[in-house]
C-alpha positions, 0 to 999 in steps of 0.5 A: 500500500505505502508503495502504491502511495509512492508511486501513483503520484509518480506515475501521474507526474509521468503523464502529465510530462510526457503531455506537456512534452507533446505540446508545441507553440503554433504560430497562425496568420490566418486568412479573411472571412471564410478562410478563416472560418476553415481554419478556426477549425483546425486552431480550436483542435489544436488548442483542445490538445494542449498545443498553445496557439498564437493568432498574428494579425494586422489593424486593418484585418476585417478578421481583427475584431472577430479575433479579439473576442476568441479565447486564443493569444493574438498578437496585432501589429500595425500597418498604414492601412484602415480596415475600410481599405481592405474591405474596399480592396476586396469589393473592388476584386469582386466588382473585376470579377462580376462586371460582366456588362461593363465597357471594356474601359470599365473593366480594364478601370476595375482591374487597375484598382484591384492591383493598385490597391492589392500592390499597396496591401502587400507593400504595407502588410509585409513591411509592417510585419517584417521590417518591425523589430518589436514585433520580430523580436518577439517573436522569434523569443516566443520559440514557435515550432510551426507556422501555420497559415493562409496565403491570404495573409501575405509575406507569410511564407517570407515570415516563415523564412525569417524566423527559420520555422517550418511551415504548414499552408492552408489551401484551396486549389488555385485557378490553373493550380498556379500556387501548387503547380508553379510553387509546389511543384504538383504535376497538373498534365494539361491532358486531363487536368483542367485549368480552370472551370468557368468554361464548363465543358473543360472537365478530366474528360476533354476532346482534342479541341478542349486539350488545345484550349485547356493548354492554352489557358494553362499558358495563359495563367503561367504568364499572368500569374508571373507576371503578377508575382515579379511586379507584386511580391517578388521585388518586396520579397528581394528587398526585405531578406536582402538576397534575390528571392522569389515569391515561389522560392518561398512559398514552395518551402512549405512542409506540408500542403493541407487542401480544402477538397477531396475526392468526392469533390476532385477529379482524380490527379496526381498529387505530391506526398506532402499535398494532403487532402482535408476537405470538409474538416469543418463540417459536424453533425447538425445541431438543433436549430433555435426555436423560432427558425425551428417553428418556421422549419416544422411549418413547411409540412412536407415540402420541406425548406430551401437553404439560401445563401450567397456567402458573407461578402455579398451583403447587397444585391441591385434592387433588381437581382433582388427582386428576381431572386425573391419572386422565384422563391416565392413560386415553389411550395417549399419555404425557403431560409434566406441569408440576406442583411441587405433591403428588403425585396418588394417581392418578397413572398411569405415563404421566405424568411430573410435573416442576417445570419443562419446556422448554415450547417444546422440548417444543412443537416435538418431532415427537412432540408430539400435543397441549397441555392449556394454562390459555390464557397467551399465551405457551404459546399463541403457542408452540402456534401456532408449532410447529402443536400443537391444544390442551384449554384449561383457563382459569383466570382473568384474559384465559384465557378469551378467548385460548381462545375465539379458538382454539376459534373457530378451530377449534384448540382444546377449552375445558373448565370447571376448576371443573366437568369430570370425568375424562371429559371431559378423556379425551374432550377430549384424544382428540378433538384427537389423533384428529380431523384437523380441529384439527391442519389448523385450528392448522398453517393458523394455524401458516402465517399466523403465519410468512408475515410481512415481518418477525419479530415480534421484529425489528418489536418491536425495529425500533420501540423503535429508531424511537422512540430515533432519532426522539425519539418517534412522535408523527406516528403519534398520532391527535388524538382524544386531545386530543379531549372525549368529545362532540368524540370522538363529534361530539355537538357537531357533531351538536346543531349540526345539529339545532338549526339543523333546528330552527329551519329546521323551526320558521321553515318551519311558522310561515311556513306558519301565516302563509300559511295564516292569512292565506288563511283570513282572505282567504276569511273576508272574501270569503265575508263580502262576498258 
């Protein structure tokens, strides 16, 4: 008995050692909006198993405010920039994207200021994080065993860099993978990868004039894509670490790649060792809905209800788009929950209700649920995926577009026009996806892949961050190409090689065969002369 008296404290001061022992410090630059949502996920795991997590984000930050009310460390650090700057950046990128019926002055006006303001973004966001000693200073004290972060945040890889810490990036696949295939090297044959999706009939199934198109567009996005990053970040990038450096030098040191998607979503593609597929990791089972929004749910009988939202930056809409969208709903017999802080449509119908904010996911999840009307965010998605509701996709810009393509060619989805659609077609659309049994068996078969999985995808998110935290970084699992030229890359080097020795094999073999050839003729020449 005095043994075990002895020994049970021991054992127990064991235990808690070897937990603190496998505690580390993470460092997080999160992104905006949504992209944090995502990745608040991943930080609350982590936070949950002990590790210590310190948000760094700016003044300017729409996240900023939403950060100071959380229970994690958060350091700010200032820069020249007001929020409204960020906001007014980020509507502007929208407004580039969505001006469908402006002149091309107007576009090429849109444009202007997006970069303008982006270059100014980047400029005051990197300088303000890196060339500040205080800050750097602190942080390099702190001791973090990882950074985890949102490319959004800008300059994060290149802090990364400065403080000598392994690094963990939060992604969602790109427009012609130009982040994973030009910075992290991930193959993406043209052949059956398509580049981008806002043309839907680019698919992994493509004929001879779609692998053209879809080469060319690869190309095209090569070329913007550099040029962007040599005026934008390249520069910055070589002023602030003194050397030559580039933003995909950086950016592809990355140990591990975490990707918001996964094979219910994806087409099948080749992907790198250190690319781990986590789509979904925010998705859980529906929670019961507040009373009210419940009472108005059980009210539909059953029809059911519709989900409705255009995700959280798009908080108005014309008077006109308004009043289109609200007289279609007003046509099916399904009620229909509506996210939507802007005026009040004149055709609003009793079966819609319009709310500043919904619980997306509960609502998602609830039995009476028959449809989502979604502008195509991944994370709206993937909860759609989760809980086996077909969607009316309504893209607006930026990777809408494509993540919708991937659900129309899966069979789980309609993909409408914003710009272009009218009453109609929303009404048709709706009533195709509820009452064509084909989209709700497409999305629960999706729904089923998606759970048949040998770990959760928050588990595996979070299973990796730890792995680069205990091994000091996932270099084993970084292919070489990325210390490879262009030319070694695409083995031009090797190929001119052989061609030059064919050459010269071919060039040695004819002219042996002008000597031979000659010197018979001139053999026959004299034997004819002699006789």
């Amino acid at each position: 008995m005095n043994i075990c008296r002895f020994f049970l404290p021991l054992v127990v001061l064991l235990l808690n050692g070897c937990e603190i022992s496998l505690s580390g410090k993470v460092l997080v630059l999160p992104g905006e909006y949504s992209h944090w949502l995502n990745m608040r996920t991943i930080v609350e795991e982590l936070v949950d198993r002990n590790h210590s997590v310190t948000i760094l984000t700016h003044t300017a930050s729409p996240t900023g405010k939403q950060l100071q009310k959380e229970h994690f460390k958060y350091m700010v650090f200032k820069v020249n920039m007001e929020e409204e700057d960020i906001q007014n950046l980020w509507q502007n990128f929208i407004a580039a994207w969505m001006s469908e019926n402006a002149t091309g002055f107007e576009k090429m006006s849109l444009f202007w200021n997006m970069m303008s303001g982006f270059t100014s973004y980047v400029e005051n966001v990197c300088y303000g994080m890196l060339i500040n000693e205080k800050l750097m200073t602190s942080l390099r004290e702190s001791h973090f065993d990882v950074i985890f972060y949102d490319p959004m945040m800008v300059c994060s890889d290149l802090l990364a860099e400065a403080l000598g810490l392994p690094q963990v990036i939060s992604l969602r696949l790109t427009f012609a993978y130009n982040f994973e295939r030009l910075c992290g090297q991930i193959p993406a044959p043209p052949s059956y990868v398509p580049a981008v999706a806002v043309h839907e009939h680019l698919t992994d199934h493509m004929n001879f004039l779609e692998r053209l198109e879809n080469l060319l567009l690869y190309i095209a996005h090569t070329a913007m894509f550099k040029l962007q990053v040599k005026f934008t970040f390249d520069k910055h990038y070589t002023n602030i670490l003194g050397k030559p450096t580039t933003f995909c030098d950086t950016m592809g040191k990355a140990d591990i790649w975490l990707i918001r998607t996964y094979w219910d979503f994806e087409y099948p593609r080749p992907f790198l060792p250190n690319f781990k597929f986590v789509g979904g990791l925010h998705c859980k089972p529906a929670k019961p809905l507040p009373k009210e929004m419940e009472e108005f749910v059980q009210s539909s009988g059953d029809d059911g209800i519709v989900v409705f939202s255009l995700g959280s930056m798009m908080n108005n809409l014309t008077k006109e788009r308004a009043n289109t969208i609200a007289s279609a709903l007003g046509q099916i017999p399904q009620k229909v929950l509506w996210r939507y802080p802007g005026e009040k449509p004149d055709t609003l119908a009793p079966n819609t209700r319009l709310y500043d904010w919904i619980p997306q996911n509960d609502l998602l999840g609830h039995p009476k649920t028959k449809a989502f009307i979604t502008h195509g965010g991944t994370n709206g998605l993937y909860e759609a995926i989760y809980h086996g509701v077909p969607m009316v996709g309504i893209p607006l810009f930026a990777d809408q577009p494509d993540n919708l393509n991937h659900m129309k060619t899966k069979g789980a989805a309609v993909m409408l026009d914003f710009h272009k659609m009218e009453s109609k077609d929303l009404k048709e659309a709706v009533t195709n996806v509820i009452n064509n049994q084909s989209y709700k068996e497409s999305i629960m078969r999706l729904s089923r892949i998606h759970h048949d999985q040998p770990m959760k995808p928050l588990d595996q998110a979070v299973f990796w961050i730890e792995f680069v935290m205990r091994n000091k970084g996932a270099k084993h699992l970084r292919v070489e190409a990325h210390n490879l030229t262009w030319y070694q890359y695409h083995c031009l080097d090797v190929a001119a090689f052989l061609l030059s020795i064919t050459a010269v094999v071919m060039f040695i073999f004819v002219k042996t065969c002008s000597w031979v050839i000659c010197k018979c003729l001139r053999r026959t020449t004299t034997k004819n002369k002699k006789d």
